[in-house]
C-alpha positions as CSV (number, residue, x, y, z in Angstrom):
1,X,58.4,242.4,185.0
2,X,60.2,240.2,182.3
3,X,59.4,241.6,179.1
4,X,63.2,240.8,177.4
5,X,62.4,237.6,175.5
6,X,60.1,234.4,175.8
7,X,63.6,232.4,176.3
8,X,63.7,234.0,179.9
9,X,61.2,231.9,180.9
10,X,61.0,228.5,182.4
11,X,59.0,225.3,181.9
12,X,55.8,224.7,182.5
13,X,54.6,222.5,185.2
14,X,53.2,220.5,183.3
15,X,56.3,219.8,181.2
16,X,58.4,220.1,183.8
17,X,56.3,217.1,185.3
18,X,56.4,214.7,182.7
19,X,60.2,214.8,182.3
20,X,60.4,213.9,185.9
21,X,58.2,211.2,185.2
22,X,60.3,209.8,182.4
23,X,63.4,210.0,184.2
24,X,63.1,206.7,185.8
25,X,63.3,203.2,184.2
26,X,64.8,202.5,180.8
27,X,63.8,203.1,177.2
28,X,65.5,202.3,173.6
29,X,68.1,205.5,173.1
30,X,68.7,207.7,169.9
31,X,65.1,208.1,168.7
32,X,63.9,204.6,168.7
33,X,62.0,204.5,172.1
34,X,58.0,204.0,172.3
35,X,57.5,207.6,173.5
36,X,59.3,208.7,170.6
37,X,57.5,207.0,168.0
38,X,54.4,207.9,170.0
39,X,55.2,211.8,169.6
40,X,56.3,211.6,165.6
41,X,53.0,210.0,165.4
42,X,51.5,213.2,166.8
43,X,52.8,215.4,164.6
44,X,51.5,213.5,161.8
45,X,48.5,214.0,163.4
46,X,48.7,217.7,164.0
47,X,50.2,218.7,160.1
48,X,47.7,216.3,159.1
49,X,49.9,214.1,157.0
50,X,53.1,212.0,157.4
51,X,56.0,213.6,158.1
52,X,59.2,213.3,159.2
53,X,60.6,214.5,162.5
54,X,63.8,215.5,164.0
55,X,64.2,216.5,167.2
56,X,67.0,219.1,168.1
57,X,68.4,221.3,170.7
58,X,68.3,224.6,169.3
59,X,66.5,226.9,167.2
60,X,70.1,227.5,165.5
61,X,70.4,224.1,164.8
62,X,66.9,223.6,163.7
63,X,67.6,226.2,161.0
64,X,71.4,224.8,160.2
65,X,70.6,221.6,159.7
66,X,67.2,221.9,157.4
67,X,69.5,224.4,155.5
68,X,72.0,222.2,155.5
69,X,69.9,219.2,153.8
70,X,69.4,220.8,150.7
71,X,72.3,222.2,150.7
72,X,74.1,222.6,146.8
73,X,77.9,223.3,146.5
74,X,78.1,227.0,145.8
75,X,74.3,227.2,147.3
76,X,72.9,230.7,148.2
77,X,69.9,230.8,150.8
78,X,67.9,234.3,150.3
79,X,66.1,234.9,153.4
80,X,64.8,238.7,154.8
81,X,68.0,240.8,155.6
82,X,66.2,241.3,159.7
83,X,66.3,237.1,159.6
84,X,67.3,235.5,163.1
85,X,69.4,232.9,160.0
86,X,71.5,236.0,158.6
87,X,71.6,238.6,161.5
88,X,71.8,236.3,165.0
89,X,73.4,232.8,164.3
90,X,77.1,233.4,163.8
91,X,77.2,232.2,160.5
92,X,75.8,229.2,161.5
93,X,73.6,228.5,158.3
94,X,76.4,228.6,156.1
95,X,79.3,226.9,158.5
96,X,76.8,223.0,158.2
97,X,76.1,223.9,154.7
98,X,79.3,224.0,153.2
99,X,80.0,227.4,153.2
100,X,76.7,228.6,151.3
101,X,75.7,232.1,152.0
102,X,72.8,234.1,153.2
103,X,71.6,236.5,150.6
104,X,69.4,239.3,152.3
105,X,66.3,240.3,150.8
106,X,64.1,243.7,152.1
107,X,60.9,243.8,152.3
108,X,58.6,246.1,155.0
109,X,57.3,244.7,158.4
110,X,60.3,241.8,158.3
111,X,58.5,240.6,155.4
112,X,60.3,239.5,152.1
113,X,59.2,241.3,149.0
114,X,57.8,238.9,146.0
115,X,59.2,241.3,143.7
116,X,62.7,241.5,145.5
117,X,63.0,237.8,146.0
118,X,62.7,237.5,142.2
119,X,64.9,240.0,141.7
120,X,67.6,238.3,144.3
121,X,67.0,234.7,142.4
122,X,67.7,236.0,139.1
123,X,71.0,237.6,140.5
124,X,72.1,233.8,140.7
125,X,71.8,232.4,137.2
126,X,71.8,228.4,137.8
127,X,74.2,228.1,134.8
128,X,76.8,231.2,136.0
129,X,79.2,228.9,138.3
130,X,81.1,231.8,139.2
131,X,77.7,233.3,140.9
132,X,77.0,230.0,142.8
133,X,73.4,228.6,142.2
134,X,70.1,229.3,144.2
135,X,69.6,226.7,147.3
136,X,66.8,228.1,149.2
137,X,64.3,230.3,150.4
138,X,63.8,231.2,154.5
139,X,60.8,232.9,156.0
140,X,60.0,233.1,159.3
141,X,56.8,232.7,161.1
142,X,56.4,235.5,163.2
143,X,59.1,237.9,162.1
144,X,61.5,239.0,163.7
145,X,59.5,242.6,163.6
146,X,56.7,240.9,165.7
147,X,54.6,240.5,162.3
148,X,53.0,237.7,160.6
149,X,52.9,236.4,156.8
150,X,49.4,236.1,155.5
151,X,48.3,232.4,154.0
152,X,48.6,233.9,150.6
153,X,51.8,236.0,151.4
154,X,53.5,232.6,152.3
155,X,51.8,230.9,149.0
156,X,53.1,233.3,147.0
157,X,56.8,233.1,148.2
158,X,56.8,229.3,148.0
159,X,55.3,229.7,144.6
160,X,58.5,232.0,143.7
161,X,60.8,229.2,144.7
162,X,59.3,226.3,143.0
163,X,59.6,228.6,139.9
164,X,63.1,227.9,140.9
165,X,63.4,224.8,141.7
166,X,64.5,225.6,145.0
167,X,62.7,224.6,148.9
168,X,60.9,227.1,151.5
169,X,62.2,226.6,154.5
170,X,60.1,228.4,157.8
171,X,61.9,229.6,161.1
172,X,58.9,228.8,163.4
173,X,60.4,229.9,166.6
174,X,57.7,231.4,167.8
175,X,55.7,229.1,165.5
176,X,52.5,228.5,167.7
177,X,51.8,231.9,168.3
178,X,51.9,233.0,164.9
179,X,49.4,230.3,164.7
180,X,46.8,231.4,167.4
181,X,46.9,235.1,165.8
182,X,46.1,233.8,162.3
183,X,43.5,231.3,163.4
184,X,44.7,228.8,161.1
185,X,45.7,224.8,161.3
186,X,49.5,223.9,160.9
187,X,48.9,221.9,157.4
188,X,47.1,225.2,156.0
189,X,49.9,227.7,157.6
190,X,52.7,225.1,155.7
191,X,52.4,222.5,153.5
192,X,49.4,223.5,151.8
193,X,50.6,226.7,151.4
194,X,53.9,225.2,150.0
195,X,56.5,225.1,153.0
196,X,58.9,222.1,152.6
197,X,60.8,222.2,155.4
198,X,59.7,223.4,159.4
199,X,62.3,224.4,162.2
200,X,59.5,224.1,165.2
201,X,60.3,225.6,168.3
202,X,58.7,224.5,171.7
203,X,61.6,226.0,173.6
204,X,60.0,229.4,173.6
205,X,56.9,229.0,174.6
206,X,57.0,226.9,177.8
207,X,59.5,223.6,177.1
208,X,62.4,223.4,178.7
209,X,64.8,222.1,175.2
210,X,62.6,221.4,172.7
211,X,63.2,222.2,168.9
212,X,62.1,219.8,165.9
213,X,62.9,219.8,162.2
214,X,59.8,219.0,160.3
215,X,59.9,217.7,156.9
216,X,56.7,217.6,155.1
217,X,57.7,214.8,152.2
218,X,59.5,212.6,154.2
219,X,61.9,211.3,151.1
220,X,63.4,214.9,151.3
221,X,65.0,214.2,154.3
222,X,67.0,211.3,153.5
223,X,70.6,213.0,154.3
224,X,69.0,214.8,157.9
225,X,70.0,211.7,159.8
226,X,73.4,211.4,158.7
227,X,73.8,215.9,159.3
228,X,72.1,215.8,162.6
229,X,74.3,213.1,163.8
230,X,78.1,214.9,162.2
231,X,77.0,218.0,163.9
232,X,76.4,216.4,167.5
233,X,73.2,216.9,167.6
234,X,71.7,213.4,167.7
235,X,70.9,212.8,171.6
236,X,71.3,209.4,173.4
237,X,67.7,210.0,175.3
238,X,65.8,211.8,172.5
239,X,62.8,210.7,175.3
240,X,63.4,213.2,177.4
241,X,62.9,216.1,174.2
242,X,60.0,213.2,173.2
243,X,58.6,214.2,176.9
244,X,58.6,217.6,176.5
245,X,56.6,217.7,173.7
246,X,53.8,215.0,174.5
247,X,53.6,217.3,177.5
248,X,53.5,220.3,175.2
249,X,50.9,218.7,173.0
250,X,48.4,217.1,175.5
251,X,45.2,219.0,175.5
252,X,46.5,221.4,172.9
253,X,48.9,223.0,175.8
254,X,50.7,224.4,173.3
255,X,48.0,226.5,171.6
256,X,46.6,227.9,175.0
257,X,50.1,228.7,176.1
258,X,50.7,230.8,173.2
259,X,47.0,232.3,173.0
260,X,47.9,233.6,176.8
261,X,51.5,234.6,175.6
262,X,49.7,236.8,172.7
263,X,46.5,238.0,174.9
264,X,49.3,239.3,177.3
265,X,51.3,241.0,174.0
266,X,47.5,242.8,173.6
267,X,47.2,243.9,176.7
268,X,50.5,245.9,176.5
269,X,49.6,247.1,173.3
270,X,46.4,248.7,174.6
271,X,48.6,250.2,177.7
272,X,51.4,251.9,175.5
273,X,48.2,253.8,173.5
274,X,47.1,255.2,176.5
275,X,50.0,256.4,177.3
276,X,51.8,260.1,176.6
277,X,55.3,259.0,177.3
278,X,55.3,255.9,175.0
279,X,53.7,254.9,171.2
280,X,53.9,251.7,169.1
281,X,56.6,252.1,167.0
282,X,54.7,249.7,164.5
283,X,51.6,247.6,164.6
284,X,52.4,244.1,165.3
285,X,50.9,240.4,165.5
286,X,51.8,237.4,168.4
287,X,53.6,237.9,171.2
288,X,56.0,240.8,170.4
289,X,55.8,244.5,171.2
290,X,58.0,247.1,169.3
291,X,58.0,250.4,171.3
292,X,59.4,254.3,171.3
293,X,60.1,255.1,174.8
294,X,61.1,258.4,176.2
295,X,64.6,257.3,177.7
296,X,63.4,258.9,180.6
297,X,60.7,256.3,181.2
298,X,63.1,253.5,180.1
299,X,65.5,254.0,182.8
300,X,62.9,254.6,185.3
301,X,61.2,251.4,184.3
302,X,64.4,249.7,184.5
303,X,64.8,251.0,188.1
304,X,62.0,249.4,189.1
305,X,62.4,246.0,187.9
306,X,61.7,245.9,184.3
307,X,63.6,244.0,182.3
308,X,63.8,244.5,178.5
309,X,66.0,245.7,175.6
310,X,66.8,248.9,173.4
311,X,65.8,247.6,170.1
312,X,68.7,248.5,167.2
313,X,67.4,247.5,164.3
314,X,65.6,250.5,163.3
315,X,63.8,250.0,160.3
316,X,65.5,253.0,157.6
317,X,61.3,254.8,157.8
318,X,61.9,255.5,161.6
319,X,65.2,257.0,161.4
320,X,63.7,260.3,161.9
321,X,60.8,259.5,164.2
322,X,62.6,258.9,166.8
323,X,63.8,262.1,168.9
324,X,67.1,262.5,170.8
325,X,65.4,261.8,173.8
326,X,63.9,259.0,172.6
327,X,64.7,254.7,172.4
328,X,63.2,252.0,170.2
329,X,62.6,248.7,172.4
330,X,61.3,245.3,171.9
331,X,58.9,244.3,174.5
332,X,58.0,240.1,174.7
333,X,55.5,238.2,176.4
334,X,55.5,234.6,177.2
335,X,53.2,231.5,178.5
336,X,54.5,232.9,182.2
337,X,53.8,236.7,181.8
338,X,50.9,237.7,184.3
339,X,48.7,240.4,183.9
340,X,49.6,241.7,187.4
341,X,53.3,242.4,185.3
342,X,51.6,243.8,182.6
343,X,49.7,246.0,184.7
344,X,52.4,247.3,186.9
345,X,54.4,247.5,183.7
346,X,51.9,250.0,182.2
347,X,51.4,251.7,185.3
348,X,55.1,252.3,185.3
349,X,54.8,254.1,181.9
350,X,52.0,256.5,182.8
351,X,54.1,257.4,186.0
């Protein structure tokens, strides 16, 4: 019963496969192989437009490194103060973008607020050099609570940064299954909403090291080559991350795996309402379960096999909703999550 993030899971076999399959023979190295091309054509194809494409090893680097190619001397990113970019890569952000900062922005259900991402912007006149000057703006597609920006909720923080002059950057992690829950296309969920820059993650949902930055006008990512490269992250045999996601792609894999990952994420949910010894501790979207346990049923749980975490982020409205006896946990699904685990899982809670 692994419920303590989609990153515990493996590949799938069918990804799994096709990297076996490329690992014979020989092909051009550092992006310039046939497979390569073949799979930046794809994602032309799937955001409906050209793009340009940059494949990576991390998530963490995915976000550094689009940071870090509009980055400004003195630059200030404002991104939700729950962000993976602020609160869970170790400064990352800032160390490839010469030394800009993260400014944190609230906003309910790991949302940023309009009206405090104004307010954050203004904080940093352009023209005030002790201040700094605004670089960018970071959302992230599903939250880190498990939630999900509406189409116009995204519109109308992009809209806030061209005000400003400055990019929207995504975190799409969990990217696909934020997708599946909205129903939407990638173009509408991005670029025609007004997102400049994509950190795509395959990794999570069934590839083995699969990450891509995504740039929507391609003449924006001019410097990305020379960054990817001074931060070690340009491979010899970008085929074998090619591989993965032609794999991933094929037969819109990638959708279904994420639709399961999410149906899974449902089924819990419907099990925690039925039962009396557990509640949602919020309602969420995708693949991610927030949940008040009595610590009682936690350890038990735990004792049988399950494997998840004590959530510490408590949102500042929960504070005194949760009783002594009492834990906040975060509860993921993945493409690999059965509904035999599920089941037991629930059955577990109900005792």
């Amino acid at each position: 019963m692994f419920f303590a993030s989609d990153n515990w899971a493996g590949a799938h076999p069918k990804i799994a496969e096709r990297l076996a399959t490329e690992a014979g023979g020989f092909a051009p190295a550092y992006g310039t192989s046939p497979l390569d091309k073949k799979v930046e054509q794809t994602f032309n194809d799937i955001f409906e437009r050209e793009v340009a494409v940059f494949f990576v090893s991390t998530g963490t680097a995915a976000n550094s490194l689009a940071l870090a190619s509009v980055g400004r001397p003195g630059g200030v990113i404002f991104c939700h103060d729950s962000a993976h970019v602020f609160c869970d890569e170790c400064g990352a952000p800032g160390f490839f973008s010469s030394a800009a900062r993260l400014s944190p922005v609230n906003g309910a259900d790991g949302k940023i607020d309009p009206v405090s991402l104004e307010r954050a912007i203004h904080a940093v006149p352009p023209g005030f050099i002790h201040a700094g000057q605004p670089m960018a703006v970071t959302i992230t597609q599903s939250t880190e609570s498990g939630t999900l920006y509406a189409l116009d909720e995204i519109e109308r923080i992009a809209g806030i940064a061209r005000t400003h002059d400055i990019p929207l950057h995504m975190d799409g992690a969990r990217f696909a299954n934020a997708l599946v829950s909205l129903n939407v296309s990638p173009a509408e969920m991005t670029w025609k909403r007004g997102v400049d820059i994509l950190s795509f993650g395959g990794t999570k949902n069934g590839c083995w090291c699969a990450e891509a930055i995504v740039f929507m006008n391609p003449e924006q990512a001019r410097q990305l080559p020379f960054i990817r490269k001074q931060s070690a992250q340009l491979f010899s045999k970008t085929r074998f991350v090619a591989a993965q996601f032609e794999a991933y792609f094929e037969d819109d894999r990638w959708l279904a795996l994420a639709a399961h990952a999410n149906r899974m994420a449902d089924r819990l949910r419907t099990g925690i309402d039925g039962s009396n010894t557990a509640r949602q501790a919020w309602s969420t979207s995708a693949n991610e379960v927030f949940a008040i346990f009595k610590k009682d049923t936690a350890a038990a749980l735990r004792a049988a096999g399950a494997q998840f975490y004590d959530w510490h982020g408590i949102p500042a409205h929960l504070h005194n909703e949760i009783g002594e006896d009492e834990t906040l946990v975060r509860l993921v699904t993945a493409f690999a999550t059965s509904e035999d685990e599920v089941d037991r899982f629930v059955s577990g809670l109900r005792g």
